[in-house]
mmCIF file of the N, C-alpha and C atoms, coordinates in Angstrom:
data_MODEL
# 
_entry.id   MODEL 
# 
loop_
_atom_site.group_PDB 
_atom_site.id 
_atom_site.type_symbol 
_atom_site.label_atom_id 
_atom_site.label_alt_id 
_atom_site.label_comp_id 
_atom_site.label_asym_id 
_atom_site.label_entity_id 
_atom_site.label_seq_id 
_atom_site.pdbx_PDB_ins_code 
_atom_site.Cartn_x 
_atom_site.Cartn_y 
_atom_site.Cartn_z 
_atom_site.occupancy 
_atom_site.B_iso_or_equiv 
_atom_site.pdbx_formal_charge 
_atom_site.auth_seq_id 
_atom_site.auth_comp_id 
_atom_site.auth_asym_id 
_atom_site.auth_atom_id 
_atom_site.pdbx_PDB_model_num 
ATOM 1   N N  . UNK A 1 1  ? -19.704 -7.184 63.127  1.00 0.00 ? 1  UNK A N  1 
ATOM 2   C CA . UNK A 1 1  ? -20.288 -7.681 64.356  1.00 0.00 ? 1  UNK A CA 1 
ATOM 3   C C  . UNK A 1 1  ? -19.923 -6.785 65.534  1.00 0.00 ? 1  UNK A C  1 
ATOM 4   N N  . UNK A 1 2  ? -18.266 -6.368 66.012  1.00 0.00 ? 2  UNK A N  1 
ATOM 5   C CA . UNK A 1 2  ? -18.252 -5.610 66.639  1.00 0.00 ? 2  UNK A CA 1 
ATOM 6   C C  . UNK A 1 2  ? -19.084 -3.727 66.691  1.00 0.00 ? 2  UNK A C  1 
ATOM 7   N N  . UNK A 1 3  ? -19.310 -3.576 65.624  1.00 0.00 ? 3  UNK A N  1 
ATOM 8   C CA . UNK A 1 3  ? -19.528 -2.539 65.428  1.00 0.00 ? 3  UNK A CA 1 
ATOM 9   C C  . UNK A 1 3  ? -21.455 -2.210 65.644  1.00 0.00 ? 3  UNK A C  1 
ATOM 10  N N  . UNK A 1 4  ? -21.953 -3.326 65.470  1.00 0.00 ? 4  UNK A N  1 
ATOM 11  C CA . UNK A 1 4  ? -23.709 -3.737 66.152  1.00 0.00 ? 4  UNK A CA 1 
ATOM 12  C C  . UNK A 1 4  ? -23.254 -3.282 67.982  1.00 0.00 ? 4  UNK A C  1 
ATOM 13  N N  . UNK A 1 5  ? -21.837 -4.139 68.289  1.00 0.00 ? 5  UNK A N  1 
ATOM 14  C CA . UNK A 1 5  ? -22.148 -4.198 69.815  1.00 0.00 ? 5  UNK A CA 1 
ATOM 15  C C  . UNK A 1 5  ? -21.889 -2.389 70.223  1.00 0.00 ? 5  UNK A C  1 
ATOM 16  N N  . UNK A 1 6  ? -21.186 -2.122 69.959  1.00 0.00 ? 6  UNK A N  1 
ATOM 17  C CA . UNK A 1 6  ? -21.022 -0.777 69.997  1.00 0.00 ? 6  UNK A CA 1 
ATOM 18  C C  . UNK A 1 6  ? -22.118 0.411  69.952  1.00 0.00 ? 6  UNK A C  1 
ATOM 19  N N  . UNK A 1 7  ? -22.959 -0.074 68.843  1.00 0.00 ? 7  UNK A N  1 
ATOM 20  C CA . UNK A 1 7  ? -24.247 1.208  69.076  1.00 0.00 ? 7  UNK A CA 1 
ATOM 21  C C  . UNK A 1 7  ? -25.017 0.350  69.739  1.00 0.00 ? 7  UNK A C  1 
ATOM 22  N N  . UNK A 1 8  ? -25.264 -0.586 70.298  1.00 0.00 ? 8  UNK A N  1 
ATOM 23  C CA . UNK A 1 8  ? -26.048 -1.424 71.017  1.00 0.00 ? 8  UNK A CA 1 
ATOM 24  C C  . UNK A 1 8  ? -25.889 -0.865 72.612  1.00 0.00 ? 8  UNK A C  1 
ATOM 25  N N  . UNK A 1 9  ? -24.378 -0.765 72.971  1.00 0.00 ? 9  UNK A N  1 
ATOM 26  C CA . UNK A 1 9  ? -23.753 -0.052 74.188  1.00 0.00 ? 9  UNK A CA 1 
ATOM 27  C C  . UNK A 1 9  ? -23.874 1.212  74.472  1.00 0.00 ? 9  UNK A C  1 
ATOM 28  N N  . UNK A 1 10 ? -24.245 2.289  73.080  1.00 0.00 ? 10 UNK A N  1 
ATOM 29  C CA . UNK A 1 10 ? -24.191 3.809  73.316  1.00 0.00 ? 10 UNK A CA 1 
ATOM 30  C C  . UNK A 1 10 ? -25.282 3.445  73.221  1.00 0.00 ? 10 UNK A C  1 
ATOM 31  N N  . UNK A 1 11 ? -26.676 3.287  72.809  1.00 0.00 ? 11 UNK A N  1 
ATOM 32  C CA . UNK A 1 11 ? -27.847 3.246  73.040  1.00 0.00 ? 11 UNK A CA 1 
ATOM 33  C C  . UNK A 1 11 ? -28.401 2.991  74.373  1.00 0.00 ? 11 UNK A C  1 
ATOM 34  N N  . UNK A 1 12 ? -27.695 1.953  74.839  1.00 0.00 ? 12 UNK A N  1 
ATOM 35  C CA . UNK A 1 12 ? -27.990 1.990  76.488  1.00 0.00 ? 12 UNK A CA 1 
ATOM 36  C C  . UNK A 1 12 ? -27.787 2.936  77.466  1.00 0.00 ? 12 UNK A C  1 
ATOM 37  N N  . UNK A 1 13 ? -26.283 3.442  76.972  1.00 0.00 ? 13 UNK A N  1 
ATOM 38  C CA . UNK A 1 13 ? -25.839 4.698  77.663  1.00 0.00 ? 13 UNK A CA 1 
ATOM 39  C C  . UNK A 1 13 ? -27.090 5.595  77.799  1.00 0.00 ? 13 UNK A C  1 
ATOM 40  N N  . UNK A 1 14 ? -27.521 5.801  76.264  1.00 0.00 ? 14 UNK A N  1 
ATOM 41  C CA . UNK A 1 14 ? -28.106 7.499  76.287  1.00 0.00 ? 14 UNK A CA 1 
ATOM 42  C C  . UNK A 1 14 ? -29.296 7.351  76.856  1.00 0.00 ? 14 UNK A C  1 
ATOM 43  N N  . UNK A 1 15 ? -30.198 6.101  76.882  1.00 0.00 ? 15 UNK A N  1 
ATOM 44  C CA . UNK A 1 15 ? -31.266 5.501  77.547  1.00 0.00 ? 15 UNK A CA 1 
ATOM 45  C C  . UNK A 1 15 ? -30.762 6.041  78.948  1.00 0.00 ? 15 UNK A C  1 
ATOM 46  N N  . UNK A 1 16 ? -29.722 5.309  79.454  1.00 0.00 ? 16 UNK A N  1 
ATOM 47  C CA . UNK A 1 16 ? -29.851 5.034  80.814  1.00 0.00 ? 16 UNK A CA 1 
ATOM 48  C C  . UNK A 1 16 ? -29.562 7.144  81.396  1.00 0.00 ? 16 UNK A C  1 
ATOM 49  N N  . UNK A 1 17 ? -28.611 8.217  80.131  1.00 0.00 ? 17 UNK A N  1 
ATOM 50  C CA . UNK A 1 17 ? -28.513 8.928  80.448  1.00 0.00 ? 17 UNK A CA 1 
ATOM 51  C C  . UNK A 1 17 ? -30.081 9.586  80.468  1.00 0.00 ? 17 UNK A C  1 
ATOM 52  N N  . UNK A 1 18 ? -30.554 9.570  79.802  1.00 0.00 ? 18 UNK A N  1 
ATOM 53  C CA . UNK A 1 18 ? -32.268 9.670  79.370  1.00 0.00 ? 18 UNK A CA 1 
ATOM 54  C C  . UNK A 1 18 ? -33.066 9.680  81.185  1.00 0.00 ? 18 UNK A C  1 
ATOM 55  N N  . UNK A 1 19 ? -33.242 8.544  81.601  1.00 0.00 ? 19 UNK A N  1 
ATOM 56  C CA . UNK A 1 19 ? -33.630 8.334  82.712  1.00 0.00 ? 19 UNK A CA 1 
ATOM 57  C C  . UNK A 1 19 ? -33.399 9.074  83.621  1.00 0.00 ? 19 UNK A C  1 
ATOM 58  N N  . UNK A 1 20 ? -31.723 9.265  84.013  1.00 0.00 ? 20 UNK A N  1 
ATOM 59  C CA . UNK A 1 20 ? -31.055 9.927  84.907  1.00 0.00 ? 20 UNK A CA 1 
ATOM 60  C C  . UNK A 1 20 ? -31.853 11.331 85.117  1.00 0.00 ? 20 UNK A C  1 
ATOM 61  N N  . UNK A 1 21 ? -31.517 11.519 83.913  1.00 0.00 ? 21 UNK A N  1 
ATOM 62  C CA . UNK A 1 21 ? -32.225 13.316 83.801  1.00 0.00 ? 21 UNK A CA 1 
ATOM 63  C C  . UNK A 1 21 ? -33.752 13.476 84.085  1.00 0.00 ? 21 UNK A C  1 
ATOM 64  N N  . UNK A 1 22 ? -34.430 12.618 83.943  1.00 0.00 ? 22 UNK A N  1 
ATOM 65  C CA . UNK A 1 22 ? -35.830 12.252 84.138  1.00 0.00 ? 22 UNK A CA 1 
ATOM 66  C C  . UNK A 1 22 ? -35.914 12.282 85.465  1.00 0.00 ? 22 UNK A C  1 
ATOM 67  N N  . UNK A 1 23 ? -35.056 11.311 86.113  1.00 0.00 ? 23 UNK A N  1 
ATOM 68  C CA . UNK A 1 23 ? -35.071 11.247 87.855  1.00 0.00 ? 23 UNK A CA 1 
ATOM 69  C C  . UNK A 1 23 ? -35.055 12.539 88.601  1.00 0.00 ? 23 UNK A C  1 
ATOM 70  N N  . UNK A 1 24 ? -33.769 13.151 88.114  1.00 0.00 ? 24 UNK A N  1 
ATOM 71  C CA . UNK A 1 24 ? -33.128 13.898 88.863  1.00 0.00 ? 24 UNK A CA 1 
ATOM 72  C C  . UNK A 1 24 ? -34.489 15.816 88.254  1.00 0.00 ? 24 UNK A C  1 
ATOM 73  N N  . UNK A 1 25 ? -35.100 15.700 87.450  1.00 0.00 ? 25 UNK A N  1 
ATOM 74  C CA . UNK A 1 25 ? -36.043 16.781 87.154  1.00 0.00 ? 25 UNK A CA 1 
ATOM 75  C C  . UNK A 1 25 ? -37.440 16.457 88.101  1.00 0.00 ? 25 UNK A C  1 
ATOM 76  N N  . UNK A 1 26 ? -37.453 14.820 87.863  1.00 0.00 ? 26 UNK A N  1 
ATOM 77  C CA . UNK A 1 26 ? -38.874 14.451 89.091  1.00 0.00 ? 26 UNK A CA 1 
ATOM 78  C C  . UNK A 1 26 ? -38.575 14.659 90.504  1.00 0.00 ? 26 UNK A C  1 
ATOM 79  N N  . UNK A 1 27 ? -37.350 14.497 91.056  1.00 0.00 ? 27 UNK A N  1 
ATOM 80  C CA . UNK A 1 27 ? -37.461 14.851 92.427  1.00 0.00 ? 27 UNK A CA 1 
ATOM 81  C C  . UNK A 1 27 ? -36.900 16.625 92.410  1.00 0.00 ? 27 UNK A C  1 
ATOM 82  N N  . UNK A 1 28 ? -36.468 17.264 91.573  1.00 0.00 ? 28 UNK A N  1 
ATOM 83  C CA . UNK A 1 28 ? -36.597 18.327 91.468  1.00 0.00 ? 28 UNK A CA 1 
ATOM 84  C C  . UNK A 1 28 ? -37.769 19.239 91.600  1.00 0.00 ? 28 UNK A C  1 
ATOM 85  N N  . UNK A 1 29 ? -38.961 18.872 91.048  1.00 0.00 ? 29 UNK A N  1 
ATOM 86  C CA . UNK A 1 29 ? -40.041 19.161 90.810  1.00 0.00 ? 29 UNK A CA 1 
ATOM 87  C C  . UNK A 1 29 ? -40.524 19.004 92.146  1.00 0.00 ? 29 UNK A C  1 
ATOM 88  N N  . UNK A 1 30 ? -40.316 17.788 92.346  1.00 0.00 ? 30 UNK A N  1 
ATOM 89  C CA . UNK A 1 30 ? -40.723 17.058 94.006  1.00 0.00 ? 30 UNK A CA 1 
ATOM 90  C C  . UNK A 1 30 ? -40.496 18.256 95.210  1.00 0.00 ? 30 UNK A C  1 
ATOM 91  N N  . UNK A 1 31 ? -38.960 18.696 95.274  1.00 0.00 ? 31 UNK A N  1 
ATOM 92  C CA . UNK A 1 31 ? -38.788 19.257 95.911  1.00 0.00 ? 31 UNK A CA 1 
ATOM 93  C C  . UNK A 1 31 ? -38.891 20.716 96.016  1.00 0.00 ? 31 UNK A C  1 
ATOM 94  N N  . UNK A 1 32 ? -39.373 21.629 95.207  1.00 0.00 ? 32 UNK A N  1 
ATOM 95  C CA . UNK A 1 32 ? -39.962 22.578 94.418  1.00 0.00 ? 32 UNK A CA 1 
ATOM 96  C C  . UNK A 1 32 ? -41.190 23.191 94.705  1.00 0.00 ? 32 UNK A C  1 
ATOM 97  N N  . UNK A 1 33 ? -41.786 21.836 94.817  1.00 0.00 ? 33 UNK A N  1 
ATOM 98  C CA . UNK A 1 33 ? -43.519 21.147 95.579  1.00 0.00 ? 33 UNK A CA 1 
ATOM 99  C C  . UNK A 1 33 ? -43.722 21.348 97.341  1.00 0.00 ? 33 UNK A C  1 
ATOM 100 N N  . UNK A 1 34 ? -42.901 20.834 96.847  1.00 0.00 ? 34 UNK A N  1 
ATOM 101 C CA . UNK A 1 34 ? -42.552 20.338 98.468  1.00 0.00 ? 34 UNK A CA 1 
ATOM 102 C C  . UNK A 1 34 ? -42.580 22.225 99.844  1.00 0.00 ? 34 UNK A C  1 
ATOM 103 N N  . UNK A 1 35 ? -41.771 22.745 98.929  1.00 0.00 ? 35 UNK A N  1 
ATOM 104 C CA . UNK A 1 35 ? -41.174 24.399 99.418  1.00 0.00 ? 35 UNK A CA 1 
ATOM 105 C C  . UNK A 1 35 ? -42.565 25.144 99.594  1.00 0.00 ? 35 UNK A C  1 
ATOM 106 N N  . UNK A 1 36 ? -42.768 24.777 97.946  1.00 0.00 ? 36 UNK A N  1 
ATOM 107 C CA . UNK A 1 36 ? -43.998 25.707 97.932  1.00 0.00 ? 36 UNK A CA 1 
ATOM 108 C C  . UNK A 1 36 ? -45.223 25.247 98.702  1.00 0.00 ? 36 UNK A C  1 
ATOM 109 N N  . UNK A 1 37 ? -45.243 24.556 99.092  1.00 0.00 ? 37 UNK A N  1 
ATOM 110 C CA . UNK A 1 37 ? -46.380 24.005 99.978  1.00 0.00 ? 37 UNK A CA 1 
ATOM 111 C C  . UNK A 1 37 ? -46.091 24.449 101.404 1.00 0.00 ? 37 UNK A C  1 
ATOM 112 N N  . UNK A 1 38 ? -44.207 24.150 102.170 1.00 0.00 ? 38 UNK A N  1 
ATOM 113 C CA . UNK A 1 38 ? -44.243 25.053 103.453 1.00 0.00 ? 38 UNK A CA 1 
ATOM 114 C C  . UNK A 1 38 ? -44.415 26.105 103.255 1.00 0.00 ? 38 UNK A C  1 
ATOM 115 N N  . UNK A 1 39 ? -43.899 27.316 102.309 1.00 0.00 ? 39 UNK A N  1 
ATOM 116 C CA . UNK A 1 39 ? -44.266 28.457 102.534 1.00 0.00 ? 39 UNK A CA 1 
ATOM 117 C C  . UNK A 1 39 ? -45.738 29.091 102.503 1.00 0.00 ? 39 UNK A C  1 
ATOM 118 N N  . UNK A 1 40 ? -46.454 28.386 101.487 1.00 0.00 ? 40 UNK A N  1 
ATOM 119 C CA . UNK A 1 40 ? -47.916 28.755 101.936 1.00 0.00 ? 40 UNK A CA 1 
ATOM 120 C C  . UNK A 1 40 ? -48.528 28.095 103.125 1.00 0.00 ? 40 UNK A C  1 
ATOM 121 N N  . UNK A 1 41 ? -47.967 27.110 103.792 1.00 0.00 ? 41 UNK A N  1 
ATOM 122 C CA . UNK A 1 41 ? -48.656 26.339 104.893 1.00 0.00 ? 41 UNK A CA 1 
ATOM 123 C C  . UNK A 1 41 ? -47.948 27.069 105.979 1.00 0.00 ? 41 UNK A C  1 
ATOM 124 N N  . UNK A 1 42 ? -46.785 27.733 106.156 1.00 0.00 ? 42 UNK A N  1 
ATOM 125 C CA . UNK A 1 42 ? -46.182 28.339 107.114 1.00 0.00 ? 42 UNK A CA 1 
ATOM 126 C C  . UNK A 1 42 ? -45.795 29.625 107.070 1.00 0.00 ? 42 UNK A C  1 
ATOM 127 N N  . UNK A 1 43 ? -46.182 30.237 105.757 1.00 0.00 ? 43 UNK A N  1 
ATOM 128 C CA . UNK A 1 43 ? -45.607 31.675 105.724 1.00 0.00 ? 43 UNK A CA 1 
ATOM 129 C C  . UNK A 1 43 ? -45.895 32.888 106.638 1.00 0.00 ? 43 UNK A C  1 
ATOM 130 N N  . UNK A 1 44 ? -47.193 32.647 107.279 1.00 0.00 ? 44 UNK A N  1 
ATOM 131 C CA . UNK A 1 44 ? -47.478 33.658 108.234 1.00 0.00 ? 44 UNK A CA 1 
ATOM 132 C C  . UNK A 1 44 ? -46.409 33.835 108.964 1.00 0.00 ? 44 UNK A C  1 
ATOM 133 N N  . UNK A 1 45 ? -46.146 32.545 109.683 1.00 0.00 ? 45 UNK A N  1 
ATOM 134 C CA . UNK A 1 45 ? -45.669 32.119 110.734 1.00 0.00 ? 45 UNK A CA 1 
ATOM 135 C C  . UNK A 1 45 ? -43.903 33.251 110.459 1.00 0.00 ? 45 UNK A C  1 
ATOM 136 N N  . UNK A 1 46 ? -43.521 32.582 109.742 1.00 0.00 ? 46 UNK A N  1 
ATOM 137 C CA . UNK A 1 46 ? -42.125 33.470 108.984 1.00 0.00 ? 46 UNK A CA 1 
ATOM 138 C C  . UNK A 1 46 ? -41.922 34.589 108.893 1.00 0.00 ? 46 UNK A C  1 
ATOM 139 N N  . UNK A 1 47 ? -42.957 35.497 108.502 1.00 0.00 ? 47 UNK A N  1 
ATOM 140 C CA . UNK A 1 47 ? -43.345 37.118 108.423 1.00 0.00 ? 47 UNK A CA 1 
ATOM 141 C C  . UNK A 1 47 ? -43.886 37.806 109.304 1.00 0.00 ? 47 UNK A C  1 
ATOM 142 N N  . UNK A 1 48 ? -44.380 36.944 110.514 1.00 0.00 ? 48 UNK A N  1 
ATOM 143 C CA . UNK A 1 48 ? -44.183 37.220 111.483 1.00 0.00 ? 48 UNK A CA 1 
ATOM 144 C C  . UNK A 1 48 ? -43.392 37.775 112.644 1.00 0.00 ? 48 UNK A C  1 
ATOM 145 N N  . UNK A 1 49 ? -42.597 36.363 112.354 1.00 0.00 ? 49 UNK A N  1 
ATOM 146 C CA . UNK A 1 49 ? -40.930 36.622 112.868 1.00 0.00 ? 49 UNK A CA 1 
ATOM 147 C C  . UNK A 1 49 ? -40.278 37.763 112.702 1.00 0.00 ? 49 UNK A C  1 
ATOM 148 N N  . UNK A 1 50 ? -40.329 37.742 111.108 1.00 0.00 ? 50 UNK A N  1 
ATOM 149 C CA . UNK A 1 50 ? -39.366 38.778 110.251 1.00 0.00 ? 50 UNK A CA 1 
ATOM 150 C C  . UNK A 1 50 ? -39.999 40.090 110.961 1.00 0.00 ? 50 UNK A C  1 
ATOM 151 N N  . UNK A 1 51 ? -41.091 40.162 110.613 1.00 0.00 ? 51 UNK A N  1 
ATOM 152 C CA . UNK A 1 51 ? -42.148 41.693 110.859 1.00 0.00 ? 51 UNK A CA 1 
ATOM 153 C C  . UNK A 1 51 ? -42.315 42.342 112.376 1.00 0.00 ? 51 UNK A C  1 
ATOM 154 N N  . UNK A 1 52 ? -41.389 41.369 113.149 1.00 0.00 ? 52 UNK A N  1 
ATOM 155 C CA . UNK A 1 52 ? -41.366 41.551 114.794 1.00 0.00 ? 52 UNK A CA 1 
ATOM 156 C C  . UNK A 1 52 ? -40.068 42.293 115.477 1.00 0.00 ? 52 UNK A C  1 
ATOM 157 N N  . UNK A 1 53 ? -39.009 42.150 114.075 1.00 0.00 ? 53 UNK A N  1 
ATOM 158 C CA . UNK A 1 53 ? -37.989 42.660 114.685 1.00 0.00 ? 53 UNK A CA 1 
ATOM 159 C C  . UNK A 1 53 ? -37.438 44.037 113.968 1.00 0.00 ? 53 UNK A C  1 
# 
């Protein structure tokens, strides 16, 4: 009986580790997105700067 609760408990673990990594790659991605969208929405603007001095 103890030994059901036990892989019952690491199964949750690796689930819940499962998720974690899921989260933390989606707002990765998110933020990834996110960059690449200012630099094409603002890059002139940047190389500008740079290209002025």
């Amino acid at each position: 009986m103890m030994k059901k609760k036990q892989i019952d408990r690491k199964s949750g673990q690796v689930m819940l580790e499962y998720l974690v990594t899921l989260a933390v790659s989606v707002a990765l991605f998110g933020m990834c997105a996110l960059l690449l969208y200012a630099f094409r929405a603002f890059g002139s603007r940047v190389l500008s700067l740079i290209a002025a001095y």
